[in-house]
C-alpha positions in Angstrom: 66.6 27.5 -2.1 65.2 23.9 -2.6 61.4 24.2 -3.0 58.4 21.5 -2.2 56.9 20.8 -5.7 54.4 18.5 -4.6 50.8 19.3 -6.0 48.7 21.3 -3.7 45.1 20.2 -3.5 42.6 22.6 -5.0 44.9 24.7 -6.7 46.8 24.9 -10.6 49.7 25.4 -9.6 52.8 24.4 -6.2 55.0 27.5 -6.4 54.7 30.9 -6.9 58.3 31.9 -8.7 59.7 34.9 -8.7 58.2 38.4 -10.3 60.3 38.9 -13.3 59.9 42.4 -13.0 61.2 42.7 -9.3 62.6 39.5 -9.2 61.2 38.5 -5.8 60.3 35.3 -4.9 57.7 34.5 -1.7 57.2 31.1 -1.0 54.4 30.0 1.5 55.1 28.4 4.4 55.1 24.6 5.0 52.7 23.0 7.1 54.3 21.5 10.0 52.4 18.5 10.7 52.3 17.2 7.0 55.4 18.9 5.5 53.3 20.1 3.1 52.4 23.2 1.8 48.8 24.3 2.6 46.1 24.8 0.1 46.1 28.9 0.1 43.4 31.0 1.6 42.2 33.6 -1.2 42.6 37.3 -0.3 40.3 39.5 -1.8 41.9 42.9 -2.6 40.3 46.3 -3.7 40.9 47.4 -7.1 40.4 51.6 -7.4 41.8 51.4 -11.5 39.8 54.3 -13.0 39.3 53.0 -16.3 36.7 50.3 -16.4 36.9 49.6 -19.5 40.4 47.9 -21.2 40.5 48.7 -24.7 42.2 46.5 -26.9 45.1 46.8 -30.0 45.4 43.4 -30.5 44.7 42.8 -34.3 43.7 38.9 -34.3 41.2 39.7 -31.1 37.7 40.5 -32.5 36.8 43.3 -29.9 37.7 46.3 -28.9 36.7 46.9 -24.7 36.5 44.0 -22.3 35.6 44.4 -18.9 37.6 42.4 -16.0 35.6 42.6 -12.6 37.9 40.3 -11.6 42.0 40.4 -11.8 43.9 36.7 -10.8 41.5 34.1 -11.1 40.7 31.5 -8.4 39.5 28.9 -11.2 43.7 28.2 -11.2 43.7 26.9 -14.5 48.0 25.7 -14.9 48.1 26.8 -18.5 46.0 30.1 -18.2 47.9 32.5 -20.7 47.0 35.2 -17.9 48.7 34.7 -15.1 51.4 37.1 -16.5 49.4 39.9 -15.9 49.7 39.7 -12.1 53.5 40.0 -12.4 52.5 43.9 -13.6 50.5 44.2 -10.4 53.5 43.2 -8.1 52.6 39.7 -7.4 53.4 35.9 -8.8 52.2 34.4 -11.9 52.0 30.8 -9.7 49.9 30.6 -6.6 49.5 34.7 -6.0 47.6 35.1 -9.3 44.8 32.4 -7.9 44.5 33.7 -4.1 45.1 36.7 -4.3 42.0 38.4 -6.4 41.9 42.0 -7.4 38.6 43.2 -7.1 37.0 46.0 -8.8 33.8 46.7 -6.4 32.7 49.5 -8.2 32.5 48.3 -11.7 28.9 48.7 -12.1 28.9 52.6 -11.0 31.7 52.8 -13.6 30.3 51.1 -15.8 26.7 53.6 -16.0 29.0 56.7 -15.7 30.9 55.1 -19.0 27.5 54.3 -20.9 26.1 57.5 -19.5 28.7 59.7 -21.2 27.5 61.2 -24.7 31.6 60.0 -25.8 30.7 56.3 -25.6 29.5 55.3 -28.9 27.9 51.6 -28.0 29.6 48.7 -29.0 29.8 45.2 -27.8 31.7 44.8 -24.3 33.2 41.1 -23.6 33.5 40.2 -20.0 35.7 39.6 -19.6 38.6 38.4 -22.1 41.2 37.7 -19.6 40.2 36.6 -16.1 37.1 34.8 -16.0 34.1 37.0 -14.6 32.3 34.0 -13.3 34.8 32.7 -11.3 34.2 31.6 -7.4 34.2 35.0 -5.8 31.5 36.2 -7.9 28.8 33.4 -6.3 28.9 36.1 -3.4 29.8 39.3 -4.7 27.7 39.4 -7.3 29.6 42.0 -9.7 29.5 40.8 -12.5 25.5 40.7 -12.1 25.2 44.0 -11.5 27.3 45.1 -14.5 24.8 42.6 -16.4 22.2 45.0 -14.9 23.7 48.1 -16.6 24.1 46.3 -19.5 20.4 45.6 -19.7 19.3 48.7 -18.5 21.5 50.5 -21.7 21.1 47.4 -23.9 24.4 47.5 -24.5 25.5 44.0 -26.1 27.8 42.1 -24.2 29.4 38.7 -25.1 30.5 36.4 -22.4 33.2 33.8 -21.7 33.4 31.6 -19.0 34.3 27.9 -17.6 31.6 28.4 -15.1 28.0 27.3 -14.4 27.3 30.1 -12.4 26.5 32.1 -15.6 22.7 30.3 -15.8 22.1 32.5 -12.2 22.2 35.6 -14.7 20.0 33.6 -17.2 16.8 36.9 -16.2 19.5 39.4 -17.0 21.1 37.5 -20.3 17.3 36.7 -21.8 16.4 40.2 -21.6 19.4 41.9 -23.8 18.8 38.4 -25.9 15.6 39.9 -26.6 17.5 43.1 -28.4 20.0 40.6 -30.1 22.3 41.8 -27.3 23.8 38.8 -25.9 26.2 35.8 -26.7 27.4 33.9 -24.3 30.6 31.2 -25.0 31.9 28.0 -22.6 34.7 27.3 -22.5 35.3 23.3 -22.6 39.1 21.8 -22.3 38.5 18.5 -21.5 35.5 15.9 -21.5 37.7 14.0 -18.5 36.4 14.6 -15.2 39.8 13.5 -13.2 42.0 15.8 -16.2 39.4 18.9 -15.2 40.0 18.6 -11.7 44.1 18.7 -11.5 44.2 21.0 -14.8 41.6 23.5 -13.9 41.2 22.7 -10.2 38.2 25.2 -9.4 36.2 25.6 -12.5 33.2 23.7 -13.2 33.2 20.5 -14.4 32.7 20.2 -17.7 29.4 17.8 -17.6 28.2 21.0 -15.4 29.6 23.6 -18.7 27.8 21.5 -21.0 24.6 22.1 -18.7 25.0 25.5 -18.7 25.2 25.6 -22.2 21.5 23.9 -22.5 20.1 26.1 -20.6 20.8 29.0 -22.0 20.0 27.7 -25.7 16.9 26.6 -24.1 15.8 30.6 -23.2 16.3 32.0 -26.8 20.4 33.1 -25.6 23.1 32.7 -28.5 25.5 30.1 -27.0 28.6 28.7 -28.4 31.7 27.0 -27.2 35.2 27.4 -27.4 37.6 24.1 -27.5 39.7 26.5 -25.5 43.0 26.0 -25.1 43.6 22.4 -27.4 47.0 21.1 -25.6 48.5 19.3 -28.3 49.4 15.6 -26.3 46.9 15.5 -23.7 43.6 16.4 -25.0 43.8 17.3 -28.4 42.5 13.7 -29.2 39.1 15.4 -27.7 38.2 17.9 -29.7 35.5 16.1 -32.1 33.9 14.7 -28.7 33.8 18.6 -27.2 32.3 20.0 -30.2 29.5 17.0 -30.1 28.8 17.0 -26.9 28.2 20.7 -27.5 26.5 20.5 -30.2 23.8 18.4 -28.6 23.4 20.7 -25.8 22.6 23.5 -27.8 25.6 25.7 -29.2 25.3 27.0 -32.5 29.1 28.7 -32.5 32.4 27.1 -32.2 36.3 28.2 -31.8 39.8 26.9 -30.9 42.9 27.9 -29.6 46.2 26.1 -29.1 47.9 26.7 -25.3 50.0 29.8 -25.3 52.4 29.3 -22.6 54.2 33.2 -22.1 56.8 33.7 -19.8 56.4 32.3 -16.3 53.7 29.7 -17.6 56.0 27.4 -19.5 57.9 26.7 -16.3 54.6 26.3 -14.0 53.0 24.3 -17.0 56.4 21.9 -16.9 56.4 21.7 -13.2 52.8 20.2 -13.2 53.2 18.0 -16.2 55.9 16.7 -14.3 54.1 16.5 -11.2 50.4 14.8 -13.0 52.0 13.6 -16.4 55.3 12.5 -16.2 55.2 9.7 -18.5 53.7 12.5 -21.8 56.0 15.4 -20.5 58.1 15.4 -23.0 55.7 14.5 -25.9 53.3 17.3 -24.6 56.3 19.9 -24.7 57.6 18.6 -28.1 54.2 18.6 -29.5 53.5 22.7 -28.3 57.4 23.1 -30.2 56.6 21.8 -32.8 53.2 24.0 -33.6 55.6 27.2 -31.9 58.2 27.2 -34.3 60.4 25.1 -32.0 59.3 27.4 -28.7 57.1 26.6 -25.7 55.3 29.8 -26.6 55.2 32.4 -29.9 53.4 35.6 -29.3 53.4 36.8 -33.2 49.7 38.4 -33.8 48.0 36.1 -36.2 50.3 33.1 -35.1 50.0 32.9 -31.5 46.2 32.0 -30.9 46.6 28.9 -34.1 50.1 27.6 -34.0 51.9 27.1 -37.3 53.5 23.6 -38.7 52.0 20.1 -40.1 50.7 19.7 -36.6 48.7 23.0 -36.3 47.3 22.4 -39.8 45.9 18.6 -38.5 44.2 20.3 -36.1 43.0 23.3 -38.1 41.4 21.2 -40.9 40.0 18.1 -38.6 38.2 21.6 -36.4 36.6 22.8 -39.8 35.7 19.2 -41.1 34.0 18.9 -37.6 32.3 22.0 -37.5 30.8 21.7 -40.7 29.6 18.3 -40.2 28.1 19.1 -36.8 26.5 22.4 -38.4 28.3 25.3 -36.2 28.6 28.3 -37.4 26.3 28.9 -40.0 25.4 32.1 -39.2 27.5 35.8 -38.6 28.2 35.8 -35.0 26.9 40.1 -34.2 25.7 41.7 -31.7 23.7 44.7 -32.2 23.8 48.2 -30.9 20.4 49.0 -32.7 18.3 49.5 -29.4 20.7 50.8 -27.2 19.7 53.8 -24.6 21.8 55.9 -23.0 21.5 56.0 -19.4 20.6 59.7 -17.1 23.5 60.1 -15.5 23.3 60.3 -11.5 20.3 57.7 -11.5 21.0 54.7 -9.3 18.0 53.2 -9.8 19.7 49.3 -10.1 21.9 50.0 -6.7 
């Protein structure tokens, strides 16, 4: 079946290929004035998972439980290594992982019956690690606050990472816990290039807005850092000194990379829109990501898969630490502490 593959405005990606687990593929319907497809509404669906917490096995991750209000992610960033995940839920890596948002409503009650139980032993939490808790949906639902709420109530530390302003709302909650060296919050900057943001990560903030975000949290006392997160070798890994400036002078004190990781379904959606926004660097975009992937568009080797490998890789590895050093990042251990955490009484709802 012959698919439109024009860009559709507002969101990453313009298809929504087939599950590779089921193999089904559900296109969305054309409009029929323009002959266009439509930008998607987002659905918002109820997420009942019992487990709150994800605990992780991943050896070149540096935590062990992340919490994901959220699952699918409006933001729509086109490379966004987890789209994948959505495939497991029965939906599309392309346009079904942005619009249609698993929602876990009752994360917060979870979350106190999980800090309330004497077999939680407190350690730090990120939120989220794979879908961005901050993302559109949250402006109204608010859950990622009121997990922010048990997290201050238990002074549970709780590191943070996020393209989007909305974090500062939370700025009450995230000074408090910073108070009990409980809090660390990280941006996530891609791009300096206002018209590159808007096509690449269509509904994030814009990075003069992340930057922002970043002051004023460094202004209330809250560790702050940024991530050059992911570094697209070809199209904006000539950017990377600028980020780390720019971020620099708002007020991080951390800084970290990673090179795109394109698995399964992404590669072809990430092809599709360089095709679509890029045509002209395509191919030295793709060649560039082979060359630091062992002559693949994606290596998922632990250790391997989050740096790249090859003369390329090590350009960027070395120009990040020269950088770093000279701008002063990183000059202190990046930990949270668990020191003044308290457990809560279980049954009290006091925050709800």
């Amino acid at each position: 079946m012959e698919q439109d593959k024009n860009p559709i405005r507002g969101r990453g990606a313009s298809d929504n290929p087939a599950n590779r687990f089921e193999g089904q593929y559900t296109d969305y319907d054309l409009d029929e004035e323009s002959g266009e497809k439509p930008s998607q509404d987002t659905k918002l669906i109820r997420d009942d998972t019992k487990q709150i917490l994800s605990r992780n096995d991943s050896p070149d991750i540096p935590f062990t439980y992340g919490l994901n209000p959220y699952r699918g992610c409006e933001h729509g960033c086109i490379y966004c290594y987890a789209r994948p995940t959505h495939e497991f839920l029965g939906f599309s890596a392309g346009l079904d992982f942005e619009s249609r948002i698993m929602v876990k409503y009752d994360a917060a009650r979870k979350l106190r019956s999980k800090f309330a139980s004497i077999s939680w032993h407190p350690e730090a939490v990120i939120l989220s690690g794979v879908t961005d808790p901050y993302q559109p949906v949250e402006r109204e639902l608010e859950i990622t606050r009121d997990c922010l709420k048990v997290f201050a109530e238990a002074r549970n530390p709780v590191g943070i990472i996020t393209k989007n302003y909305l974090v500062t709302r939370d700025i009450d909650l995230l000074e408090e816990l910073a108070h009990y060296d409980a809090a660390h919050v990280t941006l996530s900057i891609t791009t300096l290039d206002r018209d590159l943001a808007r096509i690449m990560e269509p509904r994030t903030s814009q990075p003069n807005r992340r930057l922002k975000a970043i002051a004023k949290l460094s202004e209330k006392g809250i560790s702050v850092g940024v991530n050059v997160a992911p570094i697209i070798p070809g199209l904006t890994d000539h950017e990377c000194a600028d980020i780390l400036k720019a971020a620099r002078d708002a007020g991080a004190k951390h800084a970290a990379y990673t090179i795109v990781r394109l698995p399964y379904g992404v590669k072809d959606l990430f092809k599709e829109w360089l095709e679509q926004h890029f045509p002209e660097r395509k191919d030295k975009v793709l060649n560039r990501v082979k060359d630091i992937r062992g002559g693949k568009l994606n290596e998922s080797e632990f250790g391997k898969r989050f740096s790249g490998q090859g003369e390329f890789a090590e350009q960027i590895r070395k120009m990040f630490k020269i950088q770093t050093q000279k701008l002063g990042f990183n000059q202190r251990d990046l930990k949270l502490s668990t020191r003044h955490f308290r457990r809560p009484e279980e049954g009290q709802l006091t925050l709800f």
